[in-house]
C-alpha positions as CSV (number, residue, x, y, z in Angstrom):
1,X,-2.5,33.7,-26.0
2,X,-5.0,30.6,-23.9
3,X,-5.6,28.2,-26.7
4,X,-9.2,27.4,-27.6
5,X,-9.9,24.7,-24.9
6,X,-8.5,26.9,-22.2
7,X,-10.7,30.1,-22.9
8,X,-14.2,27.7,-23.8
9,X,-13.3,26.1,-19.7
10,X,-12.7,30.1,-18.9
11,X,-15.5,31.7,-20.3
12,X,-18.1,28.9,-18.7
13,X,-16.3,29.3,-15.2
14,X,-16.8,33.3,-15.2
15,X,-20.0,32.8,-16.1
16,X,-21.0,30.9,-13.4
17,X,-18.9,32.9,-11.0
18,X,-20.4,36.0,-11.5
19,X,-23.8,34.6,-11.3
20,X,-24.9,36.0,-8.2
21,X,-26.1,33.0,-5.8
22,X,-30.0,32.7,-5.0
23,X,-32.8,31.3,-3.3
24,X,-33.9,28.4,-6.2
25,X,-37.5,29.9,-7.7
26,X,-40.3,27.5,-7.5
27,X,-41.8,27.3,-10.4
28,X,-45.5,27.1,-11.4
29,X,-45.5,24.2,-13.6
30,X,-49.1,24.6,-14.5
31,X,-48.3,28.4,-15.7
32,X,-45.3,27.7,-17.1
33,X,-46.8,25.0,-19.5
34,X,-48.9,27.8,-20.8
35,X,-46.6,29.5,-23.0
36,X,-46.9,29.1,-26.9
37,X,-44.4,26.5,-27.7
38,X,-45.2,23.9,-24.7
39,X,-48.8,24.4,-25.6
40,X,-48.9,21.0,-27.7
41,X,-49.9,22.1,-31.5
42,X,-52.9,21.3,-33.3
43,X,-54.6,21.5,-36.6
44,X,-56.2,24.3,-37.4
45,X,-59.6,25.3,-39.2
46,X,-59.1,27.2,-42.4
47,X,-59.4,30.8,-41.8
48,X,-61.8,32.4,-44.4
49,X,-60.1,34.5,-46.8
50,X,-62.0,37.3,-49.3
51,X,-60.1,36.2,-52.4
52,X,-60.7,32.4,-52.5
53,X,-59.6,32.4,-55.5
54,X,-55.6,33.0,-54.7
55,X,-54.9,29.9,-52.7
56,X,-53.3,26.7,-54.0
57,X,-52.7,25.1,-50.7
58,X,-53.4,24.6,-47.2
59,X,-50.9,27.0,-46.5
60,X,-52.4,30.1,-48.5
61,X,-55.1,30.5,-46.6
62,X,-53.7,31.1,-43.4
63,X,-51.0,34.1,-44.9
64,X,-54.2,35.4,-47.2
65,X,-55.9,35.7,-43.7
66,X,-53.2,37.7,-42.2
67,X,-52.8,39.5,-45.4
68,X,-56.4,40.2,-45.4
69,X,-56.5,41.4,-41.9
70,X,-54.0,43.7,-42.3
71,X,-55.4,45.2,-46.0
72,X,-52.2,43.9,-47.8
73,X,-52.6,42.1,-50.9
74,X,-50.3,39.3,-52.7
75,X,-48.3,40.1,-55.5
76,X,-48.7,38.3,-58.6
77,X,-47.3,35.4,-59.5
78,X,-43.7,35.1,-60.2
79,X,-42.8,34.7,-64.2
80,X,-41.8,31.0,-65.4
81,X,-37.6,31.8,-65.6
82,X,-37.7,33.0,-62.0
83,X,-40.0,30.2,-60.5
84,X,-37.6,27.5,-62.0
85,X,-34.7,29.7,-60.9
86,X,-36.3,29.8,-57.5
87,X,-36.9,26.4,-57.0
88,X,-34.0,24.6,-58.8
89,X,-32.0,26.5,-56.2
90,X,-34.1,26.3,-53.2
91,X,-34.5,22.3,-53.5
92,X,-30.9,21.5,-55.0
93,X,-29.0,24.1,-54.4
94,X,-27.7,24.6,-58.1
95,X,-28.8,26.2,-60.8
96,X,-30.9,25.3,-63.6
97,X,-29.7,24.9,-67.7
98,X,-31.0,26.7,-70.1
99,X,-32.6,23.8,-71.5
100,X,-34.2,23.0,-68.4
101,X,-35.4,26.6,-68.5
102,X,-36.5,26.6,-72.2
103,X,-38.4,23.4,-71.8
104,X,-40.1,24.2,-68.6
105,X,-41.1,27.8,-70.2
106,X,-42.6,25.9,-73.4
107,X,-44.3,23.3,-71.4
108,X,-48.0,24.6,-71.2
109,X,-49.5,21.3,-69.4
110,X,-51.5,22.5,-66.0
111,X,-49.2,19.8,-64.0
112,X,-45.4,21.3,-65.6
113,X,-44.4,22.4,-62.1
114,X,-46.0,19.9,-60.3
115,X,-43.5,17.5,-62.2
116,X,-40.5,19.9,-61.8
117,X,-40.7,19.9,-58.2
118,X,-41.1,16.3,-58.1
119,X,-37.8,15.9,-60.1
120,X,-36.2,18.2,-58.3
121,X,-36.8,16.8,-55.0
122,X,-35.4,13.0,-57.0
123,X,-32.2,14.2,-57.5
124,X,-29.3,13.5,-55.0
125,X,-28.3,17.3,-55.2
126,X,-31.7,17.9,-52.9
127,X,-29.9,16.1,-50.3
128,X,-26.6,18.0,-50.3
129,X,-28.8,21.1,-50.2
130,X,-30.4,19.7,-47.2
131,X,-27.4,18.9,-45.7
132,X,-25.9,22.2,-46.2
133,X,-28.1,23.4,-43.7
134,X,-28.1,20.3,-41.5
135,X,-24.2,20.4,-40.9
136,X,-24.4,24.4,-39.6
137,X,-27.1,22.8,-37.2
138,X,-24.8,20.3,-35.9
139,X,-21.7,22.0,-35.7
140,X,-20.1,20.2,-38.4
141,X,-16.5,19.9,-38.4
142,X,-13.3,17.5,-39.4
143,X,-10.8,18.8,-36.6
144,X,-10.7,20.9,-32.7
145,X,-10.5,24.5,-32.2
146,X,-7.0,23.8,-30.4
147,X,-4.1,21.4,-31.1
148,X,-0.5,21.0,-30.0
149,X,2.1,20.9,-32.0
150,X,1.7,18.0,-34.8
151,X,-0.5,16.0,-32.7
152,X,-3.8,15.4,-34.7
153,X,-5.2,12.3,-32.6
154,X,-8.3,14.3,-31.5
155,X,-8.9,15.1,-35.0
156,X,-11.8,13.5,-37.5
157,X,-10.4,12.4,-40.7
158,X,-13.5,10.3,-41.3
159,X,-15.9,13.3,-40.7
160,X,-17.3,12.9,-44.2
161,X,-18.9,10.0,-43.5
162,X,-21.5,11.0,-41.4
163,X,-21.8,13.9,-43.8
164,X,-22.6,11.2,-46.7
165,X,-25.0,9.5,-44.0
166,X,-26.8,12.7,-43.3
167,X,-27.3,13.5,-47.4
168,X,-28.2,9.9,-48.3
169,X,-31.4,9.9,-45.0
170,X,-32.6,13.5,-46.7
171,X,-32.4,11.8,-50.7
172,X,-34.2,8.9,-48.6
173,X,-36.8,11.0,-47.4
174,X,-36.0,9.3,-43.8
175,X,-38.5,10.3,-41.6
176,X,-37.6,13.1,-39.8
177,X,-37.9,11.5,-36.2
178,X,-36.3,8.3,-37.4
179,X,-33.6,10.6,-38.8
180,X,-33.0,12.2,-35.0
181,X,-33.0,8.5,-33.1
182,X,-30.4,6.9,-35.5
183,X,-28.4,10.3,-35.2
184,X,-28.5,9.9,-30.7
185,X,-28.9,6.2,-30.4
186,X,-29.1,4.0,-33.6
187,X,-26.2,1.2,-31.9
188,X,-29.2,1.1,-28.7
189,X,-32.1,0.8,-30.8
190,X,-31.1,-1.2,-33.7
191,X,-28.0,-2.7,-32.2
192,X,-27.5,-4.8,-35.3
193,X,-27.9,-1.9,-37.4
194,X,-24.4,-1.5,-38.6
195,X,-25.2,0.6,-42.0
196,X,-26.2,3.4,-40.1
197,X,-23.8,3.8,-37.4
198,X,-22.1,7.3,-39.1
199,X,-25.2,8.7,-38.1
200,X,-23.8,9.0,-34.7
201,X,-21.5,11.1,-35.8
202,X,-24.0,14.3,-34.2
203,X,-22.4,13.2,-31.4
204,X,-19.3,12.1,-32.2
205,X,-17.6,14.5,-34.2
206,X,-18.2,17.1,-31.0
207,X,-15.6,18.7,-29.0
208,X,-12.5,16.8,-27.3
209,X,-10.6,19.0,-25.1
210,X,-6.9,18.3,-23.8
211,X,-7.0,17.2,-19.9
212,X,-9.6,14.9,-20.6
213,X,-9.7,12.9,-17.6
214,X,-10.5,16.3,-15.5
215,X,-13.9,16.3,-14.0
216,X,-14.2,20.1,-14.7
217,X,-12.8,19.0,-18.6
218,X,-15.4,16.4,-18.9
219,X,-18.3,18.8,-17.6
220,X,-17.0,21.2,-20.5
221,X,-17.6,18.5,-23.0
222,X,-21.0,17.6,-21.5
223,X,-22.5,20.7,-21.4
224,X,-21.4,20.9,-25.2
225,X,-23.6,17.9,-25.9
226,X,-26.6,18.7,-24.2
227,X,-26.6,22.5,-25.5
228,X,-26.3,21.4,-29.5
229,X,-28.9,18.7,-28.8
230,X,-31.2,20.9,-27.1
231,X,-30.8,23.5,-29.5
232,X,-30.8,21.4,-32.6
233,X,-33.7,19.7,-32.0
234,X,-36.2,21.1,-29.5
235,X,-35.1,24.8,-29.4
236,X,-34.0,25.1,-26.0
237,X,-30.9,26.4,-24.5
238,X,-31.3,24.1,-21.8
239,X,-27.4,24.2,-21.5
240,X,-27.8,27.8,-19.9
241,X,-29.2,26.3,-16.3
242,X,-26.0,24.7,-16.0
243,X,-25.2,26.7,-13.3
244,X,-28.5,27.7,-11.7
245,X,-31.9,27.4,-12.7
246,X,-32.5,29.2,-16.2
247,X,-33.2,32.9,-16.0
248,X,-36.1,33.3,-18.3
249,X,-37.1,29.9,-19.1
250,X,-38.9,26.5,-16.8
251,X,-35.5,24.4,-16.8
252,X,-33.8,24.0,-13.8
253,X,-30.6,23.2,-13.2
254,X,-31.7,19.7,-12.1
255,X,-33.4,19.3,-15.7
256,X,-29.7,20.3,-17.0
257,X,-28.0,17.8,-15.0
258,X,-30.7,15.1,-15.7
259,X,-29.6,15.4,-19.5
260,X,-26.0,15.8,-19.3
261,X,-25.7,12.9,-17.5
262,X,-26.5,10.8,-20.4
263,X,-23.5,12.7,-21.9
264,X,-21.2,11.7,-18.7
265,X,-22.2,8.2,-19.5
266,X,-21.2,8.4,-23.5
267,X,-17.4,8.4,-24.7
268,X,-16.8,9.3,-28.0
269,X,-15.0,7.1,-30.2
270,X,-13.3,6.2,-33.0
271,X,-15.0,2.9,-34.4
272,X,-12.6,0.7,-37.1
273,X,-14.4,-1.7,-39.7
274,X,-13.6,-4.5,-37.9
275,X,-15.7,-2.8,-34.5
276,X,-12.8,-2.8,-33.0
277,X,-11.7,0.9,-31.5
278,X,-8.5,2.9,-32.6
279,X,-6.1,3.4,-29.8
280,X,-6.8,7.4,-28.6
281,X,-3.5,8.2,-29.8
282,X,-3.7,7.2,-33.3
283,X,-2.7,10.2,-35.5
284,X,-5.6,11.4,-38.4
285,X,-3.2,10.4,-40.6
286,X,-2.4,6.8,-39.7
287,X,-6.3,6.2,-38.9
288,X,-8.0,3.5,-41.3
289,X,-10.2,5.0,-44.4
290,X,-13.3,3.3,-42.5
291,X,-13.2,4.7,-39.1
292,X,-16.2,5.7,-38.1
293,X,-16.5,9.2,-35.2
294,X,-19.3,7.7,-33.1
295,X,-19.9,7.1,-29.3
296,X,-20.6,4.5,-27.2
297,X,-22.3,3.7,-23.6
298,X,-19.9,3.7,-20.8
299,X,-20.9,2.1,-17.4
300,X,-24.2,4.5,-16.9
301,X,-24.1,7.0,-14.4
302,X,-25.9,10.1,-13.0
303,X,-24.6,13.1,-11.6
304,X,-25.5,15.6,-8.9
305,X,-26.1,18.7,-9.4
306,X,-22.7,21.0,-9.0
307,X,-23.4,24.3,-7.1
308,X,-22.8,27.6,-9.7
309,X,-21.4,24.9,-11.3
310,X,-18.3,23.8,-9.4
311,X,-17.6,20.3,-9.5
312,X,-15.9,20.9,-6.0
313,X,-19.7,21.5,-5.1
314,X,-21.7,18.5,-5.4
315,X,-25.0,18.8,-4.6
316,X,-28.5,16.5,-4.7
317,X,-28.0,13.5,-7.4
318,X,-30.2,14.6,-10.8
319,X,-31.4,10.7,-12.2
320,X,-30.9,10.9,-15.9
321,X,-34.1,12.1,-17.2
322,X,-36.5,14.2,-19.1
323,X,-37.4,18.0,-19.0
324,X,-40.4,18.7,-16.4
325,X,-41.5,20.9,-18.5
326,X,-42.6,18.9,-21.6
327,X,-43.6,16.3,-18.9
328,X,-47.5,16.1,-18.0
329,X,-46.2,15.0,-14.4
330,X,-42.9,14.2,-13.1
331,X,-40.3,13.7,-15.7
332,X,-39.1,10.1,-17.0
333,X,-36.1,8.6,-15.2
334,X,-33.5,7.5,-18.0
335,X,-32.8,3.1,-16.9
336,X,-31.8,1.6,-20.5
337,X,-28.0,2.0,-20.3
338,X,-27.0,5.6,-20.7
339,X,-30.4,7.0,-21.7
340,X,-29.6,8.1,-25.3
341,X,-32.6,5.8,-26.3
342,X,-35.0,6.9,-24.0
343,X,-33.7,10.8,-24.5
344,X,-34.4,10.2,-28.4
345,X,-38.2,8.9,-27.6
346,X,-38.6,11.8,-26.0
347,X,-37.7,13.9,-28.3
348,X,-39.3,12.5,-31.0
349,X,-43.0,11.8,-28.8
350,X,-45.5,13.3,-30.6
351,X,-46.6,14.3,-27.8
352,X,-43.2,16.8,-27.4
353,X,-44.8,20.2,-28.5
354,X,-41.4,21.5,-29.4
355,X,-39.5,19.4,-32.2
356,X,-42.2,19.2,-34.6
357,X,-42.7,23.3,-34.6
358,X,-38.9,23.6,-34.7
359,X,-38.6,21.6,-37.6
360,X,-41.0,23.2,-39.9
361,X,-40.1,26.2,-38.7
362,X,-36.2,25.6,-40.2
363,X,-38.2,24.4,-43.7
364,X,-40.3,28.0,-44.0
365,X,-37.2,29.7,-43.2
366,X,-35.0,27.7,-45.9
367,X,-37.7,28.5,-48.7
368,X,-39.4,31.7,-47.7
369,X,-35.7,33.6,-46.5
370,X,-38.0,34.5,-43.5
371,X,-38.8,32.2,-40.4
372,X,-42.4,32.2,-39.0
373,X,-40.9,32.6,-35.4
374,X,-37.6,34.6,-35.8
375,X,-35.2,32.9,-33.2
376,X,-35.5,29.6,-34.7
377,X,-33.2,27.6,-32.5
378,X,-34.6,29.1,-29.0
379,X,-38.4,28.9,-28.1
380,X,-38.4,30.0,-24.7
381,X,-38.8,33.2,-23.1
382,X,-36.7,35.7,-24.7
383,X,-37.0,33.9,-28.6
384,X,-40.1,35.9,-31.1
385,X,-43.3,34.7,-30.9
386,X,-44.2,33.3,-34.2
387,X,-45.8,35.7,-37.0
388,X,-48.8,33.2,-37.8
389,X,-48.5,30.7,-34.6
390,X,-51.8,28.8,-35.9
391,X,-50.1,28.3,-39.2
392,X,-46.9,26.9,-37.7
393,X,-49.5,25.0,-35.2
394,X,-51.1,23.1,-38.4
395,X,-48.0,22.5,-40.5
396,X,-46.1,20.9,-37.5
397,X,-49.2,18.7,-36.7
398,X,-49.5,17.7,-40.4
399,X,-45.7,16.8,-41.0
400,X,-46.1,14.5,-38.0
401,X,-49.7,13.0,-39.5
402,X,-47.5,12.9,-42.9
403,X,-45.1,10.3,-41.6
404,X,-42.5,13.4,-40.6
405,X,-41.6,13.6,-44.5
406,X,-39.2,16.7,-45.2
407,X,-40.2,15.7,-48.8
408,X,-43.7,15.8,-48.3
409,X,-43.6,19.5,-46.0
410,X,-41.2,21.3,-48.7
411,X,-43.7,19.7,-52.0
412,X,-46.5,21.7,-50.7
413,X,-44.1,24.4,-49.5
414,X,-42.9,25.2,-52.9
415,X,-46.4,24.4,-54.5
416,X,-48.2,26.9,-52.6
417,X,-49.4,30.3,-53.7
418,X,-47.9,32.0,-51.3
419,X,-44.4,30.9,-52.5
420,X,-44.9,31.0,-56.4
421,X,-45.4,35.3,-55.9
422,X,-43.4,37.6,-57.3
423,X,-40.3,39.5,-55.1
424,X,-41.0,42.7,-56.6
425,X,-41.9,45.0,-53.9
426,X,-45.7,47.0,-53.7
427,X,-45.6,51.1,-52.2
428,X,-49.3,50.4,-50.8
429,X,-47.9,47.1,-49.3
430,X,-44.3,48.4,-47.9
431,X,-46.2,51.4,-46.4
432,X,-48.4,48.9,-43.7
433,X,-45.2,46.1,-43.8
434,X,-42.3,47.1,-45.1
435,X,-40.6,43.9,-43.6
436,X,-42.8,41.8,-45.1
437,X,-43.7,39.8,-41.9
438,X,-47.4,38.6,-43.3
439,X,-45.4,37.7,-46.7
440,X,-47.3,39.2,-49.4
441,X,-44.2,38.7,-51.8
442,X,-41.4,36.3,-52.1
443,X,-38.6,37.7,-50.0
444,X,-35.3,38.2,-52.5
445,X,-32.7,36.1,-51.1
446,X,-28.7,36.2,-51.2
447,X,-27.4,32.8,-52.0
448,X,-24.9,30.7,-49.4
449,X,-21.4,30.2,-50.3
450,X,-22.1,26.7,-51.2
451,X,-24.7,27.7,-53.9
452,X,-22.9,30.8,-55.1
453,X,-19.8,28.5,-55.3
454,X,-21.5,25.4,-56.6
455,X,-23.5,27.5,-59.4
456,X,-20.6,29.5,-60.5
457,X,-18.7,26.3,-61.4
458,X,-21.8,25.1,-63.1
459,X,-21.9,27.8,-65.3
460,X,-18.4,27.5,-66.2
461,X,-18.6,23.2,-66.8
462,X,-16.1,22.8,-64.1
463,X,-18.5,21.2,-61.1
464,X,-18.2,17.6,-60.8
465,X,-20.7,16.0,-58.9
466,X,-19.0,12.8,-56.7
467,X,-19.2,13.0,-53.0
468,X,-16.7,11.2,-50.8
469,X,-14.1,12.3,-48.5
470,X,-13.1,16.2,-48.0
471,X,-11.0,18.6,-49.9
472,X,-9.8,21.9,-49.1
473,X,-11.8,24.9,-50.4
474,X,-8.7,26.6,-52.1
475,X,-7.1,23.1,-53.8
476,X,-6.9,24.3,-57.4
477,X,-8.6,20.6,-58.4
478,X,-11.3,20.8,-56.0
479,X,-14.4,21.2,-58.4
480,X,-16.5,18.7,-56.0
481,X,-19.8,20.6,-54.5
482,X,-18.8,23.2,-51.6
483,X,-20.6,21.0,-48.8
484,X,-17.2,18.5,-49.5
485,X,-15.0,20.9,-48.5
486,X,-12.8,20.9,-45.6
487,X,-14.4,22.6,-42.4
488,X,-12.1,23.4,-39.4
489,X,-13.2,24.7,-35.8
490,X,-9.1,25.8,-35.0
491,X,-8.9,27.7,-38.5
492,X,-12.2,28.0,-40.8
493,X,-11.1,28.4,-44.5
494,X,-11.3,32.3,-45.1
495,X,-13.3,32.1,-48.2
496,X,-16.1,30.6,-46.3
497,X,-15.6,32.8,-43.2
498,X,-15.9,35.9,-46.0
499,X,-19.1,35.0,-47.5
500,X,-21.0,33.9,-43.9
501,X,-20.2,30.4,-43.1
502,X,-20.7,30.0,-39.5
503,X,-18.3,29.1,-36.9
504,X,-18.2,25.7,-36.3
505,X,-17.7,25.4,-32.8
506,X,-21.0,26.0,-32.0
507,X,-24.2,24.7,-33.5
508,X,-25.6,27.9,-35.5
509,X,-29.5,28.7,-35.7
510,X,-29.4,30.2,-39.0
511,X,-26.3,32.1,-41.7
512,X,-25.8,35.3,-41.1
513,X,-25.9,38.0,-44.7
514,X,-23.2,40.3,-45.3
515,X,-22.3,42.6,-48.4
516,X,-19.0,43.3,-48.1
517,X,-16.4,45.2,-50.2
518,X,-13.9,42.5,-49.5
519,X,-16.4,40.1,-51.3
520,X,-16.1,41.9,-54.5
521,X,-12.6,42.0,-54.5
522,X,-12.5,38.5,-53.9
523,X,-14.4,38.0,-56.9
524,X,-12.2,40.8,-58.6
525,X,-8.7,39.1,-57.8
526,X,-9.4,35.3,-56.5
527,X,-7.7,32.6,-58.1
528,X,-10.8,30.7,-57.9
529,X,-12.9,33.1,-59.9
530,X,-10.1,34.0,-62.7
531,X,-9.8,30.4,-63.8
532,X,-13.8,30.0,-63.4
533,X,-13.8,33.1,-65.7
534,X,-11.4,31.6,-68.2
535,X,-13.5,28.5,-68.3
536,X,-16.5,30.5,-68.6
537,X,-15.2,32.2,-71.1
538,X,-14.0,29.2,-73.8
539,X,-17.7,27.6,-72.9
540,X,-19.3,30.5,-74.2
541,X,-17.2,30.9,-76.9
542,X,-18.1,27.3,-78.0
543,X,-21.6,28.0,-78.0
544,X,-22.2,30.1,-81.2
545,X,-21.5,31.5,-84.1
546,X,-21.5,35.0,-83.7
547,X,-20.9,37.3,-80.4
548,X,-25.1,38.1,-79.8
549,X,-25.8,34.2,-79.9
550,X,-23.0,33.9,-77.1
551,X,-24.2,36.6,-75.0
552,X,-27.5,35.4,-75.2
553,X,-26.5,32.1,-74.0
554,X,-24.5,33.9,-71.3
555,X,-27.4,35.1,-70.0
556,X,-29.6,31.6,-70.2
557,X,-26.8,30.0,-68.3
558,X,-26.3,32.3,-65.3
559,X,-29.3,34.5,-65.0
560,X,-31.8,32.0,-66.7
561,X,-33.1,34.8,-69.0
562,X,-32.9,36.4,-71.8
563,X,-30.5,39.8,-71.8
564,X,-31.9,43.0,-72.1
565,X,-31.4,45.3,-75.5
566,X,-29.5,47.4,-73.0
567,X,-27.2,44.8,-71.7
568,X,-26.8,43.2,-75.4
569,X,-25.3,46.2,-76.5
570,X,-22.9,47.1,-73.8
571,X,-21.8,43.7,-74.0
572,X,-21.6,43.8,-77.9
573,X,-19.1,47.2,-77.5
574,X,-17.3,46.0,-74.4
575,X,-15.8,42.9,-76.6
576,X,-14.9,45.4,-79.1
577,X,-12.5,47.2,-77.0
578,X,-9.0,46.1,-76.6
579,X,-7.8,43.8,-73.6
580,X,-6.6,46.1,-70.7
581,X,-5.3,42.9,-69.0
582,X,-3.8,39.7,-68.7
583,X,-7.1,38.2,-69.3
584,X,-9.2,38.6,-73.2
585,X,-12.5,40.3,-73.9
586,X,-14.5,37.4,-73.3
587,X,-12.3,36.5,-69.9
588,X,-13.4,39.9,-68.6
589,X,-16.9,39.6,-69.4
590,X,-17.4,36.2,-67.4
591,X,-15.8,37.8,-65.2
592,X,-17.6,41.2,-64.9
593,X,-20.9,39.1,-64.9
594,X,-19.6,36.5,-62.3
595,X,-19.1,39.2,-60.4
596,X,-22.9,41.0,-60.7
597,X,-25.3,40.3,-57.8
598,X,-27.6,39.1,-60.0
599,X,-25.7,36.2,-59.7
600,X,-25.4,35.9,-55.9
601,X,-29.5,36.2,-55.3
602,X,-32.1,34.6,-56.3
603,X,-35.7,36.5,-57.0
């Protein structure tokens, strides 16, 4: 069977061989500026809403509108256990206690969860939560799909250093287009900026293929580069006019070779403390504890543009540049070294329609389980227009007015109305939008390994919460947060792969959701789970007196409520019964409610 390398170089070559060859379309810049996401965005006046008394933030208004418009109405408020539930997860990624719960529910001041989401957003699990989502984006990974034999040297031992970059810049509120220039070019613009350099780890943890010195290799590795940036940050798949002008959207195949050559003019690096380089051939193993994965400029250079995509075609030089498209004339030639600095301004212009939208776009999808435009990491032709483009129009221009503050967008996010209602589903309302696209309730929302992980340790007093470098996913001692776990492109850990962690080989736009069978039975027969259960198990134990003070607490501590008469008593007569296994009563019934999808969604 190829290896990895072998079929990515295959795959891209039949591509562009059976692209039929044709006459290049001249394109209408004018007309092509004219679709929704080039349009640059701008604040919006409040639509007028009926019930003026429903919204809490700028926000509400426009979803009561569309609400309105459509003769849907919003469900009530969620109850206090589920909002802190809700939130506690959504902002952190863990779970609340019980006496976080209790003392929220008691607290009757107007401002109580003003003041929890403030805490929330202060603790350093906000930023693992962020970054949890971040990594996916940038393809996040501590090895290559391929290797030969014991030969590790194209490996990333040190990958968890830009990991700990990327979660200390969200706990720092970095601004968001500060956080996407130190990630391209933070050794260009602040050259004596050595705290930051792991931040170029976006671009230096990508793929290295064998046969590097290759011309048709290199062009493998560039086209990499350009498509996770493009994606990533503007929503573009700019890496598909490669080969020929783009099919659907304005980016020829100059614009393609314009960017990657700022990527032919980059090597990828492995950066000692000393800023001296480690030899290419230095196993992962033998590599020192403070190398860094970053690149560096080579002698800048641009490229012509290859015919269908063979480099034995060379056509017309492309000067490394910008994207005509989001240019008001013709596009800015890259001069300062390889152009990363000059690509990163770009991207960050205010004046750049596109990374702004993308952005806040990711946020609503993180909190509401439902993006406002559905293809979040492609905003051309053939990606959804959005469900409330003026909406998306006036949160992108305010996050830019707001200093690009993630904390700023996601406080009145999770402030608003619209996400403090209730998931519980209306017949009137499902009859006219059954998919909830004008979101008239909170959507209900299956948790991501990490979380489910992360929270099921939490429950059972096991989770530690130190950072630092990697461990693998099944290590018996690994009771770190799931986001530092190993993550392999040649082999991803097959508990993550079973409950929807991407591939990361590619950057991915957003986790997939699967109920499986073979998920329960993981939770059935894992080692994992058992010993969680058993821990489970003696905490609850601990916690009372008699059997109905340790259910109840049982409930608190994973489902932040109180249980049911129901459930009380089925509990109460299950402990009753003789063990049927290896494991007690009380083992089985951590187990059996470890296992409940009350605790792998959140309401």
């Amino acid at each position: 069977m190829p290896n990895a390398s072998f079929q990515l170089i295959a795959t891209s070559l039949l591509l562009c061989i059976i692209t039929q060859a044709a006459e290049p379309v001249v394109i209408d810049w004018a007309k092509a500026r004219q679709h929704w996401s080039f349009v640059p965005p701008k604040a919006r006046a409040l639509p007028k809403v009926k019930d003026t008394a429903w919204p809490r933030a700028r926000v509400d208004h426009f979803i009561l509108a569309s609400m309105e418009a459509k003769e849907l109405t919003p469900s009530g408020e969620a109850d206090a256990r589920t909002l802190i539930r809700r939130v506690t997860f959504d902002l952190t990624g863990l779970p609340p206690t019980p006496e976080e719960v209790r003392a929220f529910v008691n607290d009757s001041h107007p401002d109580a969860y003003a003041r929890l989401v403030d805490d929330l957003l202060g603790r350093r699990a906000f930023g693992e939560r962020l970054a949890s989502v971040w990594l996916n984006l940038a393809r996040y990974a501590e090895d290559q799909a391929h290797q030969v034999g014991g030969n590790s040297s194209l490996n990333y031992p040190n990958a968890w250093r830009y990991r700990d970059w990327v979660i200390a810049a969200f706990n720092a509120d970095l601004p968001y287009d500060a956080f996407i220039e130190k990630q391209l070019a933070v050794d260009l613009i602040e050259p004596q900026n050595k705290a930051d350099l792991a931040a170029l780890g976006f671009l230096g943890l990508g793929h290295k293929l064998y046969a590097r010195s290759r011309l048709d290799v290199q062009a493998e590795e560039w086209s990499e580069q350009v498509d996770t940036v493009s994606q990533t940050f503007l929503g573009l798949t700019v890496a598909c006019a490669r080969c020929h002008d783009h099919k659907f959207d304005p980016i020829t195949a100059r614009d393609y070779y314009a960017m990657a050559g700022v990527f032919a003019s980059v090597q990828m690096v492995n950066l000692r403390p000393d800023g001296k380089e480690e030899d290419s051939k230095t196993l992962a193993d033998k590599m020192d504890p403070g190398t860094l994965h970053v690149v560096r400029d080579l002698k800048p250079h641009d490229l012509p543009v290859y015919d269908r995509g063979d480099m034995e075609s060379p056509g017309a030089m492309a000067p490394r540049g910008w994207l005509q498209v989001l240019s008001k004339g013709e596009p800015a030639k890259f001069q300062q070294g390889s152009g990363r600095a000059e690509l990163a301004r770009q991207i960050t212009d205010p004046a750049n329609p596109l990374t702004a939208r993308v952005m806040v776009n990711r946020v609503w999808d993180l909190l509401f389980g439902k993006p406002l435009a559905r293809t979040t990491s492609n905003f051309g032709a053939t990606g959804d227009k959005p469900t409330h483009p003026e909406l998306l129009d006036d949160l992108a221009v305010r996050f830019m007015q707001n200093g690009w503050s993630l904390k700023h967008l996601m406080r009145e996010l999770v402030k608003s109305a619209t996400y403090r209602q209730s998931s519980s589903g209306s017949a009137a309302n499902a009859q006219l939008d059954e998919a909830n696209d004008h979101f008239w309730r909170m959507n209900r929302r299956q948790l991501g390994i990490e979380s489910w992980r992360d929270s099921i340790m939490a429950a059972a007093g096991t989770l530690t919460l130190e950072g630092g470098p990697s461990q693998s996913l099944d290590a018996p001692t690994h009771h770190k947060r799931t986001i530092y776990s190993q993550v392999s492109r040649r082999e991803l850990n097959k508990t993550l792969m079973l409950f929807d962690y991407p591939d990361a080989n590619v950057h991915a736009a957003r986790r997939s959701n699967s109920t499986t069978p073979t998920q329960k039975l993981f939770v059935m027969n894992s080692p994992f789970i058992i010993e969680q259960s058993k821990k489970l198990a003696q905490r609850l134990q601990q916690s009372g007196s008699d059997d109905t003070s340790r259910i109840h607490f049982a409930y608190e501590l994973l489902f932040a409520r109180e249980p049911e008469a129901e459930e009380l008593a089925i509990a109460q007569e299950f402990l009753k019964q003789p063990a049927e296994s290896s494991l007690t009563a009380w083992e089985q019934l951590a187990q059996a409610l470890l296992a409940t999808n009350e605790m792998l969604y959140v309401d």
